[in-house]
PDB file of N, CA, C and O in Angstrom:
ATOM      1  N   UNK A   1      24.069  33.956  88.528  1.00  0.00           N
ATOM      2  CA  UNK A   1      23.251  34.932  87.828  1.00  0.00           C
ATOM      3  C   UNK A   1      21.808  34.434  87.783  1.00  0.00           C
ATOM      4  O   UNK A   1      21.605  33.224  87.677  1.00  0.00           O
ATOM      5  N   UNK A   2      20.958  35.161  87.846  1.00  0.00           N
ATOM      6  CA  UNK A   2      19.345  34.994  87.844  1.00  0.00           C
ATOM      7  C   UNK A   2      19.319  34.581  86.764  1.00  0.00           C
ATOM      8  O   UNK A   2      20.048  34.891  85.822  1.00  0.00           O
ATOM      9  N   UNK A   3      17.847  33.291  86.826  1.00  0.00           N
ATOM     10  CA  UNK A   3      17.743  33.003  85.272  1.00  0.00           C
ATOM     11  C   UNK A   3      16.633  34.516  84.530  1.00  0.00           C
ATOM     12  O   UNK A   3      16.066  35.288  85.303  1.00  0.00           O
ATOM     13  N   UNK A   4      16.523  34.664  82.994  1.00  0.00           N
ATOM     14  CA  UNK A   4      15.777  35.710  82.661  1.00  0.00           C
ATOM     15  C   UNK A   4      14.430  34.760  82.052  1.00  0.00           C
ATOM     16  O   UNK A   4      14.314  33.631  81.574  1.00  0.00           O
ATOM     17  N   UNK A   5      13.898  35.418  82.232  1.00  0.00           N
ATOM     18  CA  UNK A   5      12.758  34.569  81.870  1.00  0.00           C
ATOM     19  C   UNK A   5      11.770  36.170  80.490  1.00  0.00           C
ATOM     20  O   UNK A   5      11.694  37.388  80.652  1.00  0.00           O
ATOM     21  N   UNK A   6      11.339  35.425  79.536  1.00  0.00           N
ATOM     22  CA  UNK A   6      10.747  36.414  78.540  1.00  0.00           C
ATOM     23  C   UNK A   6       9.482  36.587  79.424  1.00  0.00           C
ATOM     24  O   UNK A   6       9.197  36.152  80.540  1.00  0.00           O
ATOM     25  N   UNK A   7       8.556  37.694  78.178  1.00  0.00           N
ATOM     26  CA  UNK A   7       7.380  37.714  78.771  1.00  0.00           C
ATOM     27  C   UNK A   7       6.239  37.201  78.596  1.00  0.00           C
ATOM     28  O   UNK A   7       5.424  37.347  79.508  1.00  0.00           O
ATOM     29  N   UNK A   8       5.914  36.590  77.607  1.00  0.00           N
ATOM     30  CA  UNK A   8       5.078  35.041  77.267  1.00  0.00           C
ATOM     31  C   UNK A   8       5.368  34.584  78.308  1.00  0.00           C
ATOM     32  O   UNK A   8       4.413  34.713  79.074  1.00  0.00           O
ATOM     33  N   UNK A   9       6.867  33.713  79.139  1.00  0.00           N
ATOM     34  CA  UNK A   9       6.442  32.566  80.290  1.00  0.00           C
ATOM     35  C   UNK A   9       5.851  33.553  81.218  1.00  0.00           C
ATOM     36  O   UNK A   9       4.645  33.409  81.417  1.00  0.00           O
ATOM     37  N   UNK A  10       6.558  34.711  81.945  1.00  0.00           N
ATOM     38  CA  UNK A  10       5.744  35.731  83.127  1.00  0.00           C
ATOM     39  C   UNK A  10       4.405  35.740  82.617  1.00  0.00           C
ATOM     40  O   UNK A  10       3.881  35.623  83.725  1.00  0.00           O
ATOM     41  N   UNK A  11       3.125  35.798  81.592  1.00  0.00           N
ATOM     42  CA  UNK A  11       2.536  36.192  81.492  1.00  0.00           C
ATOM     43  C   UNK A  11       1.583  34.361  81.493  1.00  0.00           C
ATOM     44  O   UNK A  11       0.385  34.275  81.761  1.00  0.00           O
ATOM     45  N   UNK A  12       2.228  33.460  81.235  1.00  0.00           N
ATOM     46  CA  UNK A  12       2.183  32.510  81.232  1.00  0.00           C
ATOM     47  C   UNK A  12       1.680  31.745  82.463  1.00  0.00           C
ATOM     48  O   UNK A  12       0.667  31.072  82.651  1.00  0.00           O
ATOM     49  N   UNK A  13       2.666  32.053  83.196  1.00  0.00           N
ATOM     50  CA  UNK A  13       2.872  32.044  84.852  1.00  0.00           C
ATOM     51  C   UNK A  13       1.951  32.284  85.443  1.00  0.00           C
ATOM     52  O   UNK A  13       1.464  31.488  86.246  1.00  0.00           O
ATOM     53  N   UNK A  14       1.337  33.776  85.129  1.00  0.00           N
ATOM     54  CA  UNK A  14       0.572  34.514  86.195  1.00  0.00           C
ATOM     55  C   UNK A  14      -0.961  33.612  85.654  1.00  0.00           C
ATOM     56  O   UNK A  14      -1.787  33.088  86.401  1.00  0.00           O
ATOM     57  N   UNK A  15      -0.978  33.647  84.455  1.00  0.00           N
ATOM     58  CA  UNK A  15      -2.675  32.538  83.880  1.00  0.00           C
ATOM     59  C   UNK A  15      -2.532  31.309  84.512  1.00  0.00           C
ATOM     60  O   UNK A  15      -3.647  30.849  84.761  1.00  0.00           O
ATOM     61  N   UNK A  16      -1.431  30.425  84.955  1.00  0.00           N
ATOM     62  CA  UNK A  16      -1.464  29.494  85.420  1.00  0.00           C
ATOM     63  C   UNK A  16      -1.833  29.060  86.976  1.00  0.00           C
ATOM     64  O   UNK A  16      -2.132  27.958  87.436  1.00  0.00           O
ATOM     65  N   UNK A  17      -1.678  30.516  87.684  1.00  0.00           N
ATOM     66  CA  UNK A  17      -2.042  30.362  89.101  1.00  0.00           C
ATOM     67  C   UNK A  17      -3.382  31.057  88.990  1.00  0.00           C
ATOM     68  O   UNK A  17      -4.265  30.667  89.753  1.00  0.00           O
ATOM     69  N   UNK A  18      -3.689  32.168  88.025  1.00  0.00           N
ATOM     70  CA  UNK A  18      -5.259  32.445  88.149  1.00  0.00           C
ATOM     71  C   UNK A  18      -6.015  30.976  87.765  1.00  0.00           C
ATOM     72  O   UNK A  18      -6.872  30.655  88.588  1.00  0.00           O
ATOM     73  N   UNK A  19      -5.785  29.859  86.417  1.00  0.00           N
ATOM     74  CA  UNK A  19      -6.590  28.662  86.627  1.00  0.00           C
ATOM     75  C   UNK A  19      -6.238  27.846  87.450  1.00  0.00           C
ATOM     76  O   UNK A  19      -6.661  26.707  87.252  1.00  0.00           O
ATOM     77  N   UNK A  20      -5.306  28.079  88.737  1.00  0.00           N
ATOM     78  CA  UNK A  20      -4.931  26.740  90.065  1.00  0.00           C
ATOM     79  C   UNK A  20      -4.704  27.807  90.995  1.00  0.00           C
ATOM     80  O   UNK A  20      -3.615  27.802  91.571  1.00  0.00           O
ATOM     81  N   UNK A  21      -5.578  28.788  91.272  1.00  0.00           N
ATOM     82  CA  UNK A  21      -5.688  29.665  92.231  1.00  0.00           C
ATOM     83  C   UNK A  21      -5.611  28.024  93.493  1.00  0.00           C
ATOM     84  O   UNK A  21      -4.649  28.051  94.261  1.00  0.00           O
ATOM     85  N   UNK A  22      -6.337  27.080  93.588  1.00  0.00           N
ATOM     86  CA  UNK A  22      -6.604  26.223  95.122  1.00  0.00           C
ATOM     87  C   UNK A  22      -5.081  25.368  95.021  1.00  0.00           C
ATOM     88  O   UNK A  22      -4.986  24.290  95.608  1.00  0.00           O
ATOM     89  N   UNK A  23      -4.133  25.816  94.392  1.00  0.00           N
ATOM     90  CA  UNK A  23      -2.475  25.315  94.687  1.00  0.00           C
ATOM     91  C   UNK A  23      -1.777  26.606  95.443  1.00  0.00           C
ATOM     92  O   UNK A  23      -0.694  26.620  96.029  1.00  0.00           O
ATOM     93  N   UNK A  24      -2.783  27.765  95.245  1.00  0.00           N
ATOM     94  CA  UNK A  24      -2.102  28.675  95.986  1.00  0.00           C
ATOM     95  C   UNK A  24      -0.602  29.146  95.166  1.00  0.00           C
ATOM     96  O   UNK A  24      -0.207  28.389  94.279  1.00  0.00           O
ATOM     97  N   UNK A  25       0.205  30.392  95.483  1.00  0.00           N
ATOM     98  CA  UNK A  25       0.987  31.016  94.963  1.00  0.00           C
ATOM     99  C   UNK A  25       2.219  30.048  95.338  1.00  0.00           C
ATOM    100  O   UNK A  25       2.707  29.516  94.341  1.00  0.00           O
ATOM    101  N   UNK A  26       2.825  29.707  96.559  1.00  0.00           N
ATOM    102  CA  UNK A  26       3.410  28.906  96.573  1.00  0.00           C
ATOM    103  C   UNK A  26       3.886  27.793  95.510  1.00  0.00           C
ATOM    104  O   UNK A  26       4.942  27.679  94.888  1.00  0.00           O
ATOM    105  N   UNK A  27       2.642  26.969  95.536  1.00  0.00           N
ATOM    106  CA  UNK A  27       2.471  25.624  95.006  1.00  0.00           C
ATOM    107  C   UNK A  27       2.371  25.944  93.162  1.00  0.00           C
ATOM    108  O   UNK A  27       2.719  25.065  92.374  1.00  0.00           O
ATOM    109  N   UNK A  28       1.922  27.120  92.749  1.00  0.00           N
ATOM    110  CA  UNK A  28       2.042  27.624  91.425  1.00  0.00           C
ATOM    111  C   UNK A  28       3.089  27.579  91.155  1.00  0.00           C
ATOM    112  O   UNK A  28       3.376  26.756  90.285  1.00  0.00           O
ATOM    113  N   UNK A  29       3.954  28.235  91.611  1.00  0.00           N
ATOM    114  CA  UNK A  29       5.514  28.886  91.930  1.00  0.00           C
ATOM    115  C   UNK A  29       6.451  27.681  91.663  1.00  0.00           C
ATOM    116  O   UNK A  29       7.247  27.483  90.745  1.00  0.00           O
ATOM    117  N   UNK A  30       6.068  26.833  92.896  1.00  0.00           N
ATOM    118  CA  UNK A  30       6.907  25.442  92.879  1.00  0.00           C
ATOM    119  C   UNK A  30       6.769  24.687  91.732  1.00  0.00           C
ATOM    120  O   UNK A  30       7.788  24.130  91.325  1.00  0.00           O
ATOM    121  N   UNK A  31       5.553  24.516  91.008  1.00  0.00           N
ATOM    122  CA  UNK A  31       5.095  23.312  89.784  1.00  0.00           C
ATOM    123  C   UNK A  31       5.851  24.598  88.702  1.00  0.00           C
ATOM    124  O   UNK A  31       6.425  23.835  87.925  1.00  0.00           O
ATOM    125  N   UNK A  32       6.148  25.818  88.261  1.00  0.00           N
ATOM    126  CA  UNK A  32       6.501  26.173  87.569  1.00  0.00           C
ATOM    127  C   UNK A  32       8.177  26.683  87.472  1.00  0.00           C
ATOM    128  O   UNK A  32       8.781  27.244  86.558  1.00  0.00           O
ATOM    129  N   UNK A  33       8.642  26.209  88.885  1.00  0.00           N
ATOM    130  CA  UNK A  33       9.985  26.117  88.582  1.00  0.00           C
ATOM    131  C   UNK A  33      10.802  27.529  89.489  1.00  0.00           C
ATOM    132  O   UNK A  33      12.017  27.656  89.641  1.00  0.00           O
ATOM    133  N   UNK A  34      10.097  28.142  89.817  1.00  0.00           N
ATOM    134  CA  UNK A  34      10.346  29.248  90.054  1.00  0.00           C
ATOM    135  C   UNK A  34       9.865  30.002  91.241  1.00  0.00           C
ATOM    136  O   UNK A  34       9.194  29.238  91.934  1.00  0.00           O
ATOM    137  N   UNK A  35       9.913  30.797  91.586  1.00  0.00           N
ATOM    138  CA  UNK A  35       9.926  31.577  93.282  1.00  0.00           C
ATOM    139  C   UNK A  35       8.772  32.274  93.679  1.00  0.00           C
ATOM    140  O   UNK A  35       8.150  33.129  93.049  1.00  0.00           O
ATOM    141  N   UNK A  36       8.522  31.738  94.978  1.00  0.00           N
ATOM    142  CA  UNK A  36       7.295  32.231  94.995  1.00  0.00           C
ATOM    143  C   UNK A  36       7.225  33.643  95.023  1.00  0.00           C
ATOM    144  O   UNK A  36       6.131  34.162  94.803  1.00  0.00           O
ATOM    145  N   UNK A  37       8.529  34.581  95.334  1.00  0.00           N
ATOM    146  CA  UNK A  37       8.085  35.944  95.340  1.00  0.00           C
ATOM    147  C   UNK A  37       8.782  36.317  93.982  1.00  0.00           C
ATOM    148  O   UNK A  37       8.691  37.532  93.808  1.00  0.00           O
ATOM    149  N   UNK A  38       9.247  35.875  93.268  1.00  0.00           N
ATOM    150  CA  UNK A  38       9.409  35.864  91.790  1.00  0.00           C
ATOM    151  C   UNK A  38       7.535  36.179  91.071  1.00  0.00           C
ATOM    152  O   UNK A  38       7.203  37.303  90.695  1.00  0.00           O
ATOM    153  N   UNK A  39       6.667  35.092  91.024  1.00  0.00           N
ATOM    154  CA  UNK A  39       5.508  34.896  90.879  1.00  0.00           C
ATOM    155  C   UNK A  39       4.558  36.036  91.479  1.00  0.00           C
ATOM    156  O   UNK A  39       3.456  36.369  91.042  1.00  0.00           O
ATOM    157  N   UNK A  40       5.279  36.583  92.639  1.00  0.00           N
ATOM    158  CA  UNK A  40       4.294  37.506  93.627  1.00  0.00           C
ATOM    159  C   UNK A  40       4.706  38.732  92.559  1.00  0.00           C
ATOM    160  O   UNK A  40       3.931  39.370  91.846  1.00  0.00           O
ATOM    161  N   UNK A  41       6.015  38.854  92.654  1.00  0.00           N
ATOM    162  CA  UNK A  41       6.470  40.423  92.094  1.00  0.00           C
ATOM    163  C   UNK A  41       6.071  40.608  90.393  1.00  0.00           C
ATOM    164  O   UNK A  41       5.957  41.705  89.846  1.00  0.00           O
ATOM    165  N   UNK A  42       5.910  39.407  89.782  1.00  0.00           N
ATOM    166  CA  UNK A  42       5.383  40.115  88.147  1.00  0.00           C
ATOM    167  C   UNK A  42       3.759  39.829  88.093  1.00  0.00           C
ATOM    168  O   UNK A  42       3.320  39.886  86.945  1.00  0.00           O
ATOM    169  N   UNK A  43       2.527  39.455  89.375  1.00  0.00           N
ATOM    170  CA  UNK A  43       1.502  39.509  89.401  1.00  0.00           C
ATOM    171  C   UNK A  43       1.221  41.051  89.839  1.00  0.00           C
ATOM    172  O   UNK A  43       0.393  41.793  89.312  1.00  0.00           O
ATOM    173  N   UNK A  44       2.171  41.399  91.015  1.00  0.00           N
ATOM    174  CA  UNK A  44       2.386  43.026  91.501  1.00  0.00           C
ATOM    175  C   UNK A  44       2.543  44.045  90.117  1.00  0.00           C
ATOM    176  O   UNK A  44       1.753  44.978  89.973  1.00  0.00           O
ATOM    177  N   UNK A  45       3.454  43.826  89.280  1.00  0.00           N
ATOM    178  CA  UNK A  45       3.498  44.494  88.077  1.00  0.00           C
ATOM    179  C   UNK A  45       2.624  44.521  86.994  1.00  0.00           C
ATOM    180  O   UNK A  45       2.349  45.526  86.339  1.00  0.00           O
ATOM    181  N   UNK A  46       2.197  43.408  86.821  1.00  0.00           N
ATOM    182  CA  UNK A  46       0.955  43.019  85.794  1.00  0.00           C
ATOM    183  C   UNK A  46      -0.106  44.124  86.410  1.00  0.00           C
ATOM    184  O   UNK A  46      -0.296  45.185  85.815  1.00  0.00           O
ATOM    185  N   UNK A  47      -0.860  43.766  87.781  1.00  0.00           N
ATOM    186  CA  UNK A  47      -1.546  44.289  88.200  1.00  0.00           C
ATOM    187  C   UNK A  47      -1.815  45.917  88.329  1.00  0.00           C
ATOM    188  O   UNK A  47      -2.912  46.469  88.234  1.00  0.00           O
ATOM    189  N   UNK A  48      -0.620  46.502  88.554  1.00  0.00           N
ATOM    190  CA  UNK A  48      -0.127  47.705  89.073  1.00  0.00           C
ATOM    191  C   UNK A  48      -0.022  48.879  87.608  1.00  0.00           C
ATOM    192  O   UNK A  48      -0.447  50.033  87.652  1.00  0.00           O
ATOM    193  N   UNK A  49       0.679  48.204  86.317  1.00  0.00           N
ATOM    194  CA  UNK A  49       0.812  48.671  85.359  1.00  0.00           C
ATOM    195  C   UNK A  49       0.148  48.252  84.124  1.00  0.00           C
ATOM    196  O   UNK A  49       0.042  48.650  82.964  1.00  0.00           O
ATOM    197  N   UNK A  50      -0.272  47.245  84.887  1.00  0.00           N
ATOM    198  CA  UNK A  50      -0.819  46.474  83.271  1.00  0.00           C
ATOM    199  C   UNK A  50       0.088  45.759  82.107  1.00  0.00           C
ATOM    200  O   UNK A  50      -0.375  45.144  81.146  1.00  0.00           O
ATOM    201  N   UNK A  51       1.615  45.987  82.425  1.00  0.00           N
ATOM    202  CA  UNK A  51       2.446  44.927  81.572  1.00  0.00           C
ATOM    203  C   UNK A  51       3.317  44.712  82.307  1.00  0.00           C
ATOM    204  O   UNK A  51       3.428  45.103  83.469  1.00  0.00           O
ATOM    205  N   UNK A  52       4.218  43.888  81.528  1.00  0.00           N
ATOM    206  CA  UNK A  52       5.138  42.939  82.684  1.00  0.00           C
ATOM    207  C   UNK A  52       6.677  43.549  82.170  1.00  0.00           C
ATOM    208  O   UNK A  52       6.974  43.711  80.986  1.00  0.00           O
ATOM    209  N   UNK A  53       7.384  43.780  83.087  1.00  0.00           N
ATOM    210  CA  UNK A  53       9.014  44.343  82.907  1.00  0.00           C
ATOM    211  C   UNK A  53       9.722  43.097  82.382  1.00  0.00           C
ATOM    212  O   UNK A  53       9.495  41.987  82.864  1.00  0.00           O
ATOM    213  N   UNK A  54      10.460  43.271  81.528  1.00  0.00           N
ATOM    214  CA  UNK A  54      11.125  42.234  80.385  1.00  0.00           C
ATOM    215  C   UNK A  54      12.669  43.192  80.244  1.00  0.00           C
ATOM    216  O   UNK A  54      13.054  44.196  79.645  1.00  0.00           O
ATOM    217  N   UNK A  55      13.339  41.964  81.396  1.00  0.00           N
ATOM    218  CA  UNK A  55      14.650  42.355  81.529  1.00  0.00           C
ATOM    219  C   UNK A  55      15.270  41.914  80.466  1.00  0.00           C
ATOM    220  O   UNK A  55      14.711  41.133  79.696  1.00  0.00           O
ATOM    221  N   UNK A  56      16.629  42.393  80.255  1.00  0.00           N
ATOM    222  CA  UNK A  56      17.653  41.852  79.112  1.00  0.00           C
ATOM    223  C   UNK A  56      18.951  41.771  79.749  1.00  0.00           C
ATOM    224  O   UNK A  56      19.545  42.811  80.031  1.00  0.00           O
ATOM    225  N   UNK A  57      19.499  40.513  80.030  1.00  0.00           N
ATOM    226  CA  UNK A  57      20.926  40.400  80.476  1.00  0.00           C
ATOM    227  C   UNK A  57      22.089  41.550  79.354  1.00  0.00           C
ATOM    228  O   UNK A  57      21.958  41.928  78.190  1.00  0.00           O
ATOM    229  N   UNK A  58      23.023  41.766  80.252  1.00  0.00           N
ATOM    230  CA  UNK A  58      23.821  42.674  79.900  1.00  0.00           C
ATOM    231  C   UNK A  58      24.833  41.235  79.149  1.00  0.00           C
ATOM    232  O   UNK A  58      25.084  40.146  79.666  1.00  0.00           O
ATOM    233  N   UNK A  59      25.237  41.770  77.786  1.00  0.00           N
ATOM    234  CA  UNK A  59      26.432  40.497  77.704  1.00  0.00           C
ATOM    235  C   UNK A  59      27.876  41.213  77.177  1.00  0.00           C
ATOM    236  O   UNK A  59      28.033  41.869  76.147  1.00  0.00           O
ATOM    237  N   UNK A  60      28.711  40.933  78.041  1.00  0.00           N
ATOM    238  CA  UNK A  60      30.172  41.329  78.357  1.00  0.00           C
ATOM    239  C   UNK A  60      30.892  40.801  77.309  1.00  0.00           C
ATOM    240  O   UNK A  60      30.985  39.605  77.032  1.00  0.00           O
ATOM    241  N   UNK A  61      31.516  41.947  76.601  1.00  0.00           N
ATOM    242  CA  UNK A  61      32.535  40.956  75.055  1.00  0.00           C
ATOM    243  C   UNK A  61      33.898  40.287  75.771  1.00  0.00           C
ATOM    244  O   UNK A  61      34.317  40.911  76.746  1.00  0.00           O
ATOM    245  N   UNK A  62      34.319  39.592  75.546  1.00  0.00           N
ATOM    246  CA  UNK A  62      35.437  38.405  75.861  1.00  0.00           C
ATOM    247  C   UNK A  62      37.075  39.386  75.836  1.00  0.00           C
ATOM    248  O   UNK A  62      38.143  38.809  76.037  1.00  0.00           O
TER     249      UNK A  62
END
């Protein structure tokens, strides 16, 4: 299962490669744990809508 991540770290994320724009998206991606098209797709959303999609795992009763 994908990890979920809130929207403080996504929003977190995306400030961290705008101040290390010269690590590039990649190298942002990598020092923060996470994918570079992970990183691409909630800068695409930020950008596109202006807020970030904040999934919620479904949880299955026992």
């Amino acid at each position: 299962m994908a990890k979920q991540h809130d929207k403080q770290f996504k929003l977190d994320a995306i400030q961290y490669y705008e101040d290390h724009k010269e690590l590039g998206l990649r190298g942002c991606a990598n020092n923060l744990g996470i994918g570079y098209s992970t990183l691409t797709k909630w800068r695409k959303e930020l950008r596109d809508s202006g807020d970030i999609v904040v999934r919620f795992a479904t949880i299955k009763p026992p």
